[in-house]
N, C-alpha and C positions, 0 to 999 in steps of 0.2 A: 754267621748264620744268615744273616741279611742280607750279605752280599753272594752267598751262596743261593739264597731263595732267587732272588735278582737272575742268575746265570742260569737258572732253570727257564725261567720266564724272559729270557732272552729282554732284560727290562736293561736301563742304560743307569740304574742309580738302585741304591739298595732298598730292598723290599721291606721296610718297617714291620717288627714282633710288636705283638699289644704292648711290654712293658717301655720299647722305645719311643711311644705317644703319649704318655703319662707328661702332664704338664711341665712336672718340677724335675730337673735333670742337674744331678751337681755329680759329686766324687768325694769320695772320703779315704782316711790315707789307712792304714791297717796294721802297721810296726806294733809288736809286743812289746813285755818289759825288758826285754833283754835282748831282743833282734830288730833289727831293719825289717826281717820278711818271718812273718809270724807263722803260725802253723794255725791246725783249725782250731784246736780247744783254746788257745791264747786269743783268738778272734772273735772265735762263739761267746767265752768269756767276756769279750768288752761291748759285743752285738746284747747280747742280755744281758746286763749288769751296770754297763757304763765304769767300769774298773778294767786295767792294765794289768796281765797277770805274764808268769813266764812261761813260754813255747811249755807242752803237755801236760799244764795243771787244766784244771777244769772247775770253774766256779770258786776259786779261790783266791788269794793272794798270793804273791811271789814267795811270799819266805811261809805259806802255810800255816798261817797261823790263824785268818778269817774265812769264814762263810761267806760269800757275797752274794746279797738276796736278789731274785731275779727281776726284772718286770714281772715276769711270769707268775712268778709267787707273790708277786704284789699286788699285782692285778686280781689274782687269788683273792685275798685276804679283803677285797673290797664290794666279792660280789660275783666277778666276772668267770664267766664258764674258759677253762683254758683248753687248746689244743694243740700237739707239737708232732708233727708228719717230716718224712724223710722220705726221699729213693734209699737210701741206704740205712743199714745195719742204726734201729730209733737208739742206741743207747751208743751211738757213735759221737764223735766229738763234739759238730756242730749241736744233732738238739739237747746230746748230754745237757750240756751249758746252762739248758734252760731249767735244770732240775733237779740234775746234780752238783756234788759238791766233792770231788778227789783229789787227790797230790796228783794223779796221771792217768792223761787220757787212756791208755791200756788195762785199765779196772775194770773191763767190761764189766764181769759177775756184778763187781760191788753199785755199780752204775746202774745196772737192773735193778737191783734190788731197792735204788733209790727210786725209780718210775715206781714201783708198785707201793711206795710210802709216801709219795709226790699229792694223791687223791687227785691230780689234774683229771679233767675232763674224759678228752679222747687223745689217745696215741693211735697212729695211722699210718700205715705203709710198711718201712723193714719191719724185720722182727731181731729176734736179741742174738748180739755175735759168738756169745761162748754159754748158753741157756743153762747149762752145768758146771761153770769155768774153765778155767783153759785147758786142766786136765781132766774134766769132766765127773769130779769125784763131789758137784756141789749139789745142792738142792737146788731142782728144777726154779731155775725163776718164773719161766711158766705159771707153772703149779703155785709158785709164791705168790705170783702179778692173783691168780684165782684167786687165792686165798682171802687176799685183801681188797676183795668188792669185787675187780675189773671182770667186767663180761670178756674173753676170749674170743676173737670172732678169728678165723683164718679160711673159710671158706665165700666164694661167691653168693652162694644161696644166704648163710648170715650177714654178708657184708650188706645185700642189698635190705635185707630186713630191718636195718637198724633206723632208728627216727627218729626226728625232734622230741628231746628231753631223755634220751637214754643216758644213762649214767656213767658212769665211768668203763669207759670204750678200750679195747683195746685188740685193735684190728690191724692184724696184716696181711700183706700181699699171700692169695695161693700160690702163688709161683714166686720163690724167691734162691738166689742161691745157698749154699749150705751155710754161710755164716751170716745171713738175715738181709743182707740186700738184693732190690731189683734187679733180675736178668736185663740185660743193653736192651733199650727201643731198637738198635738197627737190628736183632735177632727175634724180634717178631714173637715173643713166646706166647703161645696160645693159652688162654685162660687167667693170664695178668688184666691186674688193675692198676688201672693210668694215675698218675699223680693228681692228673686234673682230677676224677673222678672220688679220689681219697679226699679231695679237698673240698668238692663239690657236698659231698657225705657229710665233711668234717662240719661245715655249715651250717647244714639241716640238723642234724644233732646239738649243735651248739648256739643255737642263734634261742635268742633268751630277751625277754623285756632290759635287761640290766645291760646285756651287750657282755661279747667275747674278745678273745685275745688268742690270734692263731699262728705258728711258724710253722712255715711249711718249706723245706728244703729238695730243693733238686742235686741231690746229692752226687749224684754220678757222671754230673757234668765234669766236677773237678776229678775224678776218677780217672775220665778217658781224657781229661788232657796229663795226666802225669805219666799215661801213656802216651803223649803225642800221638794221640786216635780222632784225628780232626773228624771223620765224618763220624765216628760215634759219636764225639760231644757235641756237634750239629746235632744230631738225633733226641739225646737227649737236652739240650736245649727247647729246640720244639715242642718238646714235651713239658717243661716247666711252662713255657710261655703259654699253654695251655693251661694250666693251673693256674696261671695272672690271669688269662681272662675270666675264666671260673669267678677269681675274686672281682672281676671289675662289673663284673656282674650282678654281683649282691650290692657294689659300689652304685649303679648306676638306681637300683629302688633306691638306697638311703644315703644318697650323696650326704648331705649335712652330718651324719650320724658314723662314715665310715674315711678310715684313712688304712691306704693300701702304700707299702715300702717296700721295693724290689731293690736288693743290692746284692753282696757274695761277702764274706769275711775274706778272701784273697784273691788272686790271679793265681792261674795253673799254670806252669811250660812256657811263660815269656812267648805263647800263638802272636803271631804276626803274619798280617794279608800282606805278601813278600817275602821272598829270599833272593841269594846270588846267583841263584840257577835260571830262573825265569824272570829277573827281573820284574819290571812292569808290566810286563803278562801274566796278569793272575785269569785261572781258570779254575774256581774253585766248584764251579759243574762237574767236575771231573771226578767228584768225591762220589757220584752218586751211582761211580759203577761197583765201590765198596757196598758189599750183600751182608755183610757178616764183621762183629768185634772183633777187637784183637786177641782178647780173651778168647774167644769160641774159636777163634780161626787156629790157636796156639794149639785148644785143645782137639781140631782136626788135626795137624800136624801131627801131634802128638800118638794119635791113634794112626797114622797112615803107619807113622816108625817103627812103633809096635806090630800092626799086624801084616803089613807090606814089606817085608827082607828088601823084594826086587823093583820097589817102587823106583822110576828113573827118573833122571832132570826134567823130560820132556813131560813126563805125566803129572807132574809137579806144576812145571809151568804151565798145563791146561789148567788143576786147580785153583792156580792162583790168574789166570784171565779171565776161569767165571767167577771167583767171588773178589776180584780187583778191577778186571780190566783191562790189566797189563800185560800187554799185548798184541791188545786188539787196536788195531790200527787205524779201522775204520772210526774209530772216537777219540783218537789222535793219545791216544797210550799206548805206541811203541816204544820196546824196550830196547836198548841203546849199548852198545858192547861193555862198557862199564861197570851199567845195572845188571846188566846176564852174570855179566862174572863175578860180581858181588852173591847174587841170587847163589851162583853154582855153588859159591865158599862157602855160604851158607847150608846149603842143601847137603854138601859133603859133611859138613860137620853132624847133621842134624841123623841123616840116613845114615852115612857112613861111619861115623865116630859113636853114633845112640846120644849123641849130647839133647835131651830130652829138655822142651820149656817147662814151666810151670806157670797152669793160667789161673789159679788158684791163689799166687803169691799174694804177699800184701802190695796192695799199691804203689804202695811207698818205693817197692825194691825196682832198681834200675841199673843198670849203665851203660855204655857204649859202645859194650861188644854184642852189636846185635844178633837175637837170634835170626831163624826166618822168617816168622809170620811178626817181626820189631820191623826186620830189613824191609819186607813187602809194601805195609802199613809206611816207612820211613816214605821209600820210592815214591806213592803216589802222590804224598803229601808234597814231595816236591814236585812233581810234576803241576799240580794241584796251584801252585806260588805258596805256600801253609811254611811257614816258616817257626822254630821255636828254640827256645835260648835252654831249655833245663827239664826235667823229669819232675822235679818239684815245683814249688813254688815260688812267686817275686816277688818284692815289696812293689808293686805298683798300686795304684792311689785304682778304688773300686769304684762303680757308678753306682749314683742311689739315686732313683727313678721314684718320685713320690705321685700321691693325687688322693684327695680328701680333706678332713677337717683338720687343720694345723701343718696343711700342706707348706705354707708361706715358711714357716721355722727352717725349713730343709732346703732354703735358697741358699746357699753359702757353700765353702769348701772345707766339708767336714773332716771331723777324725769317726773311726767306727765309735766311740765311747758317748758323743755327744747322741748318737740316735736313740739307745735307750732311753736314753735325758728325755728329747723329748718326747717319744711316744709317752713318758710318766705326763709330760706337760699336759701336755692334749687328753689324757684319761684321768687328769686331776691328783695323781698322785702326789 
């Protein structure tokens, strides 16, 4: 992202995000109980807990047999107003973590139903991924979250209503997709609210003589890298690092009194500035002729196939130069006999065969027979120098970017398990 700001600004070194000026700059390694390269609820699990659990339990132990209490719930227990925000689907794995307590991250229902027994503060951003569970035959958690105190907020007009000392919050994005997470920043959705803005919220609500306790996840960064969707996880990048300043903001009135931690529970897609195709000509300016995700763009395709019989190559390849690039020459993305014939194999399959994407899938689902708007999305990335090793996730060691009181603790080369440690240090627990 920085070096991408950089090649817009025709600047010769990368453009620093607020979290990359934060004083204290180490790494922490991320491995679960039972993998090298963790998943998020093994991760989220040792980010709130300070405990090792295996790849899709959630707040538990490996063999399930303990509870493991959160910071969050400790923090609780001492005074402190809590609050736990996402881009994506709040009873998803990462802020699960902080609240709940499952054999497996795929409990959505049962995970809902722990937020609304949680009494935390505010919950902000997604909303819940199966509200009735998976076959929809449950009790509204909605309706259940009501039940048990929470104000329901899902509109603009109530989101902005809300104030310092409101009670138990629980406010999501008006604009979300059908299973509770934010639409992509590069698709512009009209009438969303910004992470920064949920967080910004989250503060004025929660800020209290006693002092709070806030996770706030930009969730859909690791999303569009399991897509290898460089300029969407730029996008949404941008967007978190707007919600660090948000916080450094509150940091800069009570410096002594606040301590701000920017890190990730994993690496997405082994992204690397470089590959074999361009070498050491990285042009990662080139990402900025992508208009649109790979999701949305999947789900244009999708509709061309449907109701286009006679849509041709060439009217294909106009779509995809206005919302890519690719093509246009004059911004040095012409397509190269190769790529066209890739494009074509694809295009035959998609138009000619009905082999239809699905932009709905889960995340998680991948592989390497790409469709066309995978193949589109793959091309510019190379063009682009955007190189990446996998659809999942890597064990590589994460950055943890600190600044505040007990910043100094966070000089070292951590594991995730030791952060919770010490944010208890620093809040006395």
């Amino acid at each position: 992202t920085e070096i991408y700001k950089a090649n817009l600004q025709n600047a010769d070194r990368n453009v620093p995000l607020a979290l990359s000026q934060l004083p204290v700059q180490s790494y922490a390694t991320t491995y679960s109980a039972n993998s090298f390269i963790t998943c998020s609820s093994a991760s989220g699990t040792a980010l709130a807990s300070g405990f090792k659990t295996n790849n899709g339990v959630v707040g538990k132990n490996a063999s399930l047999t303990i509870n493991y209490e959160t910071v969050a719930e400790k923090a609780q227990k001492l005074g402190y107003k809590i609050g736990i925000l996402s881009s994506v689907a709040i009873d998803h794995a990462t802020p699960a973590c902080f609240y709940a307590h499952q054999d497996n991250r795929g409990m959505y229902y049962e995970i809902s139903v722990e937020l609304a027994l949680s009494n935390f503060d505010y919950f902000g951003g997604g909303g819940f991924h199966y509200p009735k569970g998976a076959d929809g035959d449950k009790e509204d958690a909605i309706e259940y979250t009501i039940s048990k105190g929470y104000n329901y907020v899902n509109t603009t007009e109530g989101f902005n209503a809300l104030k310092n000392g409101d009670e138990k919050v629980f406010a999501v994005n008006p604009q979300t997709y059908p299973h509770g997470e934010y639409y992509w920043e590069i698709d512009k959705k009209e009438g969303s609210i910004s992470l920064a803005d949920f967080t910004k919220k989250g503060i004025e609500v929660l800020e209290n003589e006693k002092g709070f306790f806030i996770m706030v996840e930009g969730g859909k960064i690791d999303w569009a890298c399991h897509g290898n969707d460089a300029a969407t996880s730029i996008h949404e990048t941008l967007a978190f690092d707007d919600a660090v300043s948000v916080a450094l903001d509150f940091y800069n009135k009570y410096p002594e009194q606040t301590l701000i931690i920017v890190t990730a529970d994993h690496e997405t897609g082994g992204m690397a500035t470089g590959n074999n195709t361009t070498g050491y000509n990285l042009k990662p300016g080139l990402l900025q002729y992508q208009k649109i995700s790979l999701q949305e763009f999947s789900r244009k395709v999708n509709e061309l196939v449907i109701s286009h019989e006679e849509e041709t190559f060439e009217d294909v390849l106009a779509i995809i130069k206005a919302d890519f690039g690719l093509g246009n020459a004059e911004v040095g993305l012409v397509l190269n006999d190769k790529e066209l014939k890739q494009l074509k194999l694809a295009y035959t399959k998609a138009f000619k065969g009905k082999e239809l994407d699905d932009p709905d899938k889960e995340y998680l689902d991948n592989d390497m027979d790409r469709t066309l708007p995978e193949l589109t999305v793959h091309i510019l990335n190379e063009k682009a120098g955007i190189g990446w090793s996998t659809y999942g996730h890597t064990g590589m060691p994460v950055p943890v970017r600190v600044i505040g009181s007990g910043q100094d603790y966070f000089k070292a080369y951590l594991d995730n398990t030791d952060i919770p440690k010490i944010i208890e240090k620093v809040m006395g627990i």
